[in-house]
C-alpha positions as CSV (number, residue, x, y, z in Angstrom):
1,X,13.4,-15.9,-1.3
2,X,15.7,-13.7,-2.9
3,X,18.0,-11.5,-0.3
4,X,17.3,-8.3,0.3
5,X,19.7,-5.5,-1.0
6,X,20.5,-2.0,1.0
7,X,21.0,0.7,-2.3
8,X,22.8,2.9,0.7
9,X,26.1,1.4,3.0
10,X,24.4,2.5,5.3
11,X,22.8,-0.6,7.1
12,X,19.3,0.0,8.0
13,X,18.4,-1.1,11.6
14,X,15.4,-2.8,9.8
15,X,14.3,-4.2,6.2
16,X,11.1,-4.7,5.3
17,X,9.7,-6.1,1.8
18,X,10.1,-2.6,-0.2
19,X,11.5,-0.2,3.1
20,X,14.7,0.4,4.9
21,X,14.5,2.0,7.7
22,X,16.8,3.9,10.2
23,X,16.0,4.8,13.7
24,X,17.3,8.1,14.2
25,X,16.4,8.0,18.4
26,X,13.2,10.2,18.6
27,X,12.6,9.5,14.8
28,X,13.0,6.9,12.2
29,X,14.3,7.6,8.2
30,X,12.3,5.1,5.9
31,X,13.9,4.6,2.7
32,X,11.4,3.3,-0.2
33,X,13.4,1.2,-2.6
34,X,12.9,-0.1,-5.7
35,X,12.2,-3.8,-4.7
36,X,9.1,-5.1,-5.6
37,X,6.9,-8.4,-3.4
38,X,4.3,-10.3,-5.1
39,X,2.7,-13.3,-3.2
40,X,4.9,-12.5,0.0
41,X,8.3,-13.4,-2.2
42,X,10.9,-10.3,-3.3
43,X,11.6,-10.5,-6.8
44,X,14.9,-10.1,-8.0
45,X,14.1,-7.4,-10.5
46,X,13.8,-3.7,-9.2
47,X,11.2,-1.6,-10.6
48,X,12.7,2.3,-11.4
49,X,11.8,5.0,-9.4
50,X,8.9,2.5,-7.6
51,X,10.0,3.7,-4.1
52,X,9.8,7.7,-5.0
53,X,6.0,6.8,-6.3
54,X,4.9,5.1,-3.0
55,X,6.7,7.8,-0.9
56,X,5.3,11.1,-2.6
57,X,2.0,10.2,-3.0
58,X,1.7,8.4,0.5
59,X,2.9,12.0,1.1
60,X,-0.2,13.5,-1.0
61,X,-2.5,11.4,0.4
62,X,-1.1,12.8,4.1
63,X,-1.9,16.4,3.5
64,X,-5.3,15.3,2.4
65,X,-6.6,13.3,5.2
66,X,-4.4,15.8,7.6
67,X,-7.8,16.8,8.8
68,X,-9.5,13.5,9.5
69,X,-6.0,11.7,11.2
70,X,-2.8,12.5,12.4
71,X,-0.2,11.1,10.0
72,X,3.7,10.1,11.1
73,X,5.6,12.5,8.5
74,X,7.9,15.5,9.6
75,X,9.6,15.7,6.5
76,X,10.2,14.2,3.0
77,X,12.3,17.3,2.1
78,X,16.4,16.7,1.1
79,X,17.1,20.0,3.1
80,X,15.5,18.0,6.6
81,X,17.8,14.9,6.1
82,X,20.3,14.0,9.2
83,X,23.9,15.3,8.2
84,X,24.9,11.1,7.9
85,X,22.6,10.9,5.0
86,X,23.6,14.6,3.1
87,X,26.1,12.5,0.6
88,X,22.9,10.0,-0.4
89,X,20.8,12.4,-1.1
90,X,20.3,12.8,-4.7
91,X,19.5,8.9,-4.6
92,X,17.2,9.3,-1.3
93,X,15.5,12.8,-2.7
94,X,11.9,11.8,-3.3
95,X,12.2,8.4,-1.6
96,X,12.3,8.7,1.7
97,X,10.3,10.1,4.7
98,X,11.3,11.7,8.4
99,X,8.6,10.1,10.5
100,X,8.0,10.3,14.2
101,X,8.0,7.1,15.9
102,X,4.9,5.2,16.6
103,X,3.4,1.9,18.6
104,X,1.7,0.2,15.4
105,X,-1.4,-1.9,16.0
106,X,-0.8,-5.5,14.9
107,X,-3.3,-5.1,12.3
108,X,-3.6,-4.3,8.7
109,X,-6.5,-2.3,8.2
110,X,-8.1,-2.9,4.7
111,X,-11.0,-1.4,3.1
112,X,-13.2,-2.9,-0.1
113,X,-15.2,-0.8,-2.1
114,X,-15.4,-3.4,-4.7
115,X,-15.6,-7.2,-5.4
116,X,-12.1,-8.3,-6.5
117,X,-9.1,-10.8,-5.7
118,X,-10.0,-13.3,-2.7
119,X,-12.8,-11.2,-1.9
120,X,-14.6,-12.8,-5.3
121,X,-12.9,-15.7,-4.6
122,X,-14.6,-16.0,-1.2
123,X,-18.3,-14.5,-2.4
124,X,-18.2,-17.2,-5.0
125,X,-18.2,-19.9,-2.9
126,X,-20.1,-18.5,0.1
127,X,-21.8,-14.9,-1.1
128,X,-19.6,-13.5,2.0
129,X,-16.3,-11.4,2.1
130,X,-14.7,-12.2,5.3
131,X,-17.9,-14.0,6.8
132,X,-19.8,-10.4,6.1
133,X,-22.7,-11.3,4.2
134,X,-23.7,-9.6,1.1
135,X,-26.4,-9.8,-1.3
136,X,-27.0,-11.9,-4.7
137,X,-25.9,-11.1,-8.2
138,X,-22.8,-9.6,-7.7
139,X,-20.2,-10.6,-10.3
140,X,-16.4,-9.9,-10.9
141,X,-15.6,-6.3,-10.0
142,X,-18.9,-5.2,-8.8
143,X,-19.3,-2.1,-6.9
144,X,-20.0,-3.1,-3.4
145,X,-23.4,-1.8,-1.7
146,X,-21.1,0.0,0.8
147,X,-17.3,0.3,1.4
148,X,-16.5,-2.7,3.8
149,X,-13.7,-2.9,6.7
150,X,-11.8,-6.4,6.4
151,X,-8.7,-6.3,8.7
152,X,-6.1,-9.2,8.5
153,X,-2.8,-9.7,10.6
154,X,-0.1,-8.8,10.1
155,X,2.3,-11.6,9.5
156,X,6.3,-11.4,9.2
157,X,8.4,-11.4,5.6
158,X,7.5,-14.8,4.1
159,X,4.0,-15.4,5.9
160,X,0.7,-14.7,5.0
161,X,-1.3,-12.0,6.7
162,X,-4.6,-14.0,7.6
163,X,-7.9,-12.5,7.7
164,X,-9.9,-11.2,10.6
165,X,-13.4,-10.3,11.6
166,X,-14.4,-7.4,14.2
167,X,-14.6,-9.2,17.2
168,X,-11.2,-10.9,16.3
169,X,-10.0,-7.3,15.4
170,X,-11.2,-6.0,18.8
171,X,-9.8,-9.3,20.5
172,X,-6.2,-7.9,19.7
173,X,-6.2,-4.3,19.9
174,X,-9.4,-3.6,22.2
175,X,-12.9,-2.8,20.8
176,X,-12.5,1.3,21.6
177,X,-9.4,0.8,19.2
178,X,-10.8,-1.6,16.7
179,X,-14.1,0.6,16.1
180,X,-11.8,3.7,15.9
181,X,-9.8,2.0,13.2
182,X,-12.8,0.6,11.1
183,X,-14.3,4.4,11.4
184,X,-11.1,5.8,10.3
185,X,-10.4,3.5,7.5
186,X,-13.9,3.9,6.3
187,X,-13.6,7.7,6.2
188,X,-10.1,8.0,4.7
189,X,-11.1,4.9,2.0
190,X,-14.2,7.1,0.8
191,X,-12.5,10.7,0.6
192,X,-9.8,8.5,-1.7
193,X,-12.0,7.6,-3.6
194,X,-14.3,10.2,-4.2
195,X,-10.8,11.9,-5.2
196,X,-9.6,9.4,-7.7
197,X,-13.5,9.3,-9.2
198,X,-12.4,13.0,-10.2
199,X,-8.9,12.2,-11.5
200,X,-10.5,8.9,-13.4
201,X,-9.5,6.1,-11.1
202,X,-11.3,3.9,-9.1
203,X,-10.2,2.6,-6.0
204,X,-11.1,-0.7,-5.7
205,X,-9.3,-2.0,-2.3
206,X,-6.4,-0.5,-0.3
207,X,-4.7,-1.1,3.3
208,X,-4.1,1.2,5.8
209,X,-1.9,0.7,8.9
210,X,-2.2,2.4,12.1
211,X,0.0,3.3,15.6
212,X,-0.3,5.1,18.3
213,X,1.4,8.9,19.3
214,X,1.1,10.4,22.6
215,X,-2.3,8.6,22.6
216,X,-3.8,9.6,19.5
217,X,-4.2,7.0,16.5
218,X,-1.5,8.3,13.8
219,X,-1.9,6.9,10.0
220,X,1.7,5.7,9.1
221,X,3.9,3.2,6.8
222,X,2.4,4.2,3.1
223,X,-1.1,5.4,2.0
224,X,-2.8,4.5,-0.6
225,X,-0.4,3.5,-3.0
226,X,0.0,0.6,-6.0
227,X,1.8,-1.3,-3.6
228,X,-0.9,-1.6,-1.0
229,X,-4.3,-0.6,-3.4
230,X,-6.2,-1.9,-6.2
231,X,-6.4,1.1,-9.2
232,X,-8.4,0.5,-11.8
233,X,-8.8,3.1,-14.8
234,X,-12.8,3.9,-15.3
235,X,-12.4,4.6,-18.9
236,X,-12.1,0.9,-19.7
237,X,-13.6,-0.3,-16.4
238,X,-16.9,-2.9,-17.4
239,X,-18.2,-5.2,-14.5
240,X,-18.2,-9.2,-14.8
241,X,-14.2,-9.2,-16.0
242,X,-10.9,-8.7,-14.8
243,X,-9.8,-5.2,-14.7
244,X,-6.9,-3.3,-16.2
245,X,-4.5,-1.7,-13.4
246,X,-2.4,0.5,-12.5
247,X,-0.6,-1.2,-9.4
248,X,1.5,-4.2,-8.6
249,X,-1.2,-6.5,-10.2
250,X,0.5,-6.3,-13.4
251,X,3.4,-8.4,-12.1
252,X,1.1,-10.7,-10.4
253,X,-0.6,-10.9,-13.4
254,X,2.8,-11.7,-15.4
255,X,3.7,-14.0,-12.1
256,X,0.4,-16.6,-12.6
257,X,1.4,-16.8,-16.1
258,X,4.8,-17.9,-16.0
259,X,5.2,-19.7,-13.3
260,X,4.3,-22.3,-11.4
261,X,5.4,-20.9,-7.5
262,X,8.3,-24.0,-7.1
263,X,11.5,-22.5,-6.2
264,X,13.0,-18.7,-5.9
265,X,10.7,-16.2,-8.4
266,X,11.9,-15.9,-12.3
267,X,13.3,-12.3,-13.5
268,X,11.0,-10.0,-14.8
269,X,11.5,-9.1,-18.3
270,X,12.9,-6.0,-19.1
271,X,9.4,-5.0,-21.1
272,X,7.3,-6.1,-17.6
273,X,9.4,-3.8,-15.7
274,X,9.5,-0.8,-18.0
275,X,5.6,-1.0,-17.9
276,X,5.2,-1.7,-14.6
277,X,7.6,1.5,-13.9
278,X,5.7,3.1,-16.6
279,X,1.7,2.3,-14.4
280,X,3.4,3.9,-10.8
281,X,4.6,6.7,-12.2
282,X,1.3,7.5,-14.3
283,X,-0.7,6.6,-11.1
284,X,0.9,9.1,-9.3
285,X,0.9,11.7,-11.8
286,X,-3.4,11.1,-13.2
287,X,-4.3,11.1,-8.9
288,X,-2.3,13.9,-7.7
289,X,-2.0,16.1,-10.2
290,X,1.7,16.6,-9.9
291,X,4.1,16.1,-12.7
292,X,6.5,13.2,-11.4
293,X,9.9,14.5,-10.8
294,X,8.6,17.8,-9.0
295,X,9.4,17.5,-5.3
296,X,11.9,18.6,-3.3
């Protein structure tokens, strides 16, 4: 696995795949870098301005769902960064968020509204997504009869996150918690989508993950991003056939070409990462509206 590189000298107290972060005491700094993860490896390649895509419109998708959950931001803005990280900011401005500090649930809460990746692979062979049982005659990228909740858990850097039913679910976090997370996942997942319909996306799967703050369930990490959803563009969506994208499955899709998952990940080519740079930013821009760049 390729090491993970800090773009600050300022060591984080913690690295995830794509995130540094900082705990601040009452509050935590998370950095989005550039890095990108594909099958639980960390390319060597960095994708430009990646990390300011998954922090600005995790920070759109906030302020929209503010009224159905909590969320962890204080701050994304330059002005609100600790005085240690004033002479990073013009590479942290856009990038990074102020959270408050939460107890995360050991679960990754994911939503399908449609048939895609291992979910097809699973109906295929047994006409279930995560032993739920769904009808006949669905094909490749069908719209599902109703959004399901398919939580997995939540492994460490190098291991796979492995699937979970409820009761499994509930085993680990307690069924008043569990039902509370399906029913917010559900809710937030259909307001996305419903949202993108308008701006000419479908959302086809995404993960959600959860904590707790002062007792209340708090949305946190990112939100609805190319990193952690499935983005298909409708005007060249067709059922029955693998879909155009505009997330990370590009590189996976460059990934199951040319290679053959012996040994540390090849380089990217330069044309790969300018396009997969290219599909973030224009993700963020066709959902949110926003021209990318204009944030504080």
């Amino acid at each position: 696995m390729a090491a993970i590189i800090s773009e600050m000298p300022i060591k984080p107290d913690y690295q995830g795949k794509v995130r540094d972060i900082y705990d601040l005491g009452d509050s935590l700094l998370i950095v989005a870098s550039d890095r990108i993860s594909a099958f639980d490896y960390i390319l060597p390649d960095i994708i430009p301005n990646k990390g300011v895509v998954l922090t600005q419109l995790s920070c759109f998708w906030f302020e929209l769902m503010k009224d159905l959950v909590p969320n962890h931001l204080i701050s994304a803005k330059v002005a609100d960064l600790p005085e240690q990280f004033q002479p990073y900011a013009e590479y942290l401005r856009g990038r990074f968020m102020l959270v408050h500090k939460v107890a995360m649930f050991p679960v990754e809460c994911i939503v399908r509204g449609y048939l895609a990746g291992s979910g097809f692979k699973e109906y295929k062979r047994s006409q279930t997504i995560c032993g739920i049982e769904l009808p006949d005659g669905l094909v490749n990228s069908s719209r599902l009869p109703e959004p399901l909740f398919t939580p997995t858990s939540k492994a460490e850097i190098g291991e796979h996150d492995m699937p979970l039913n409820f009761q499994e679910c509930a085993a680990l976090v307690g069924e008043a918690d569990a039902t509370q997370l399906r029913d917010l996942s559900l809710a937030i997942y259909e307001r996305a989508r419903d949202h993108a319909v308008d701006r000419g996306i479908i959302i086809a799967d995404t993960k959600f993950e959860f904590g707790t703050l002062d007792g209340a369930i708090i949305l946190a990490d990112e939100a609805l991003t190319p990193d952690s959803s499935r983005f298909w563009p409708m005007a060249t969506y067709e059922e029955g056939k693998e879909q155009e994208s505009l997330d990370k499955q590009f590189v996976r899709n460059w990934l199951l070409a040319n290679w053959d998952f012996t040994g540390e990940p090849p380089r990217l080519p330069q044309e790969v990462i300018d396009q997969t740079s290219k599909i973030y930013i224009e993700a963020y821009e066709q959902i949110s509206g926003k021209t990318f760049g204009d944030f504080e």
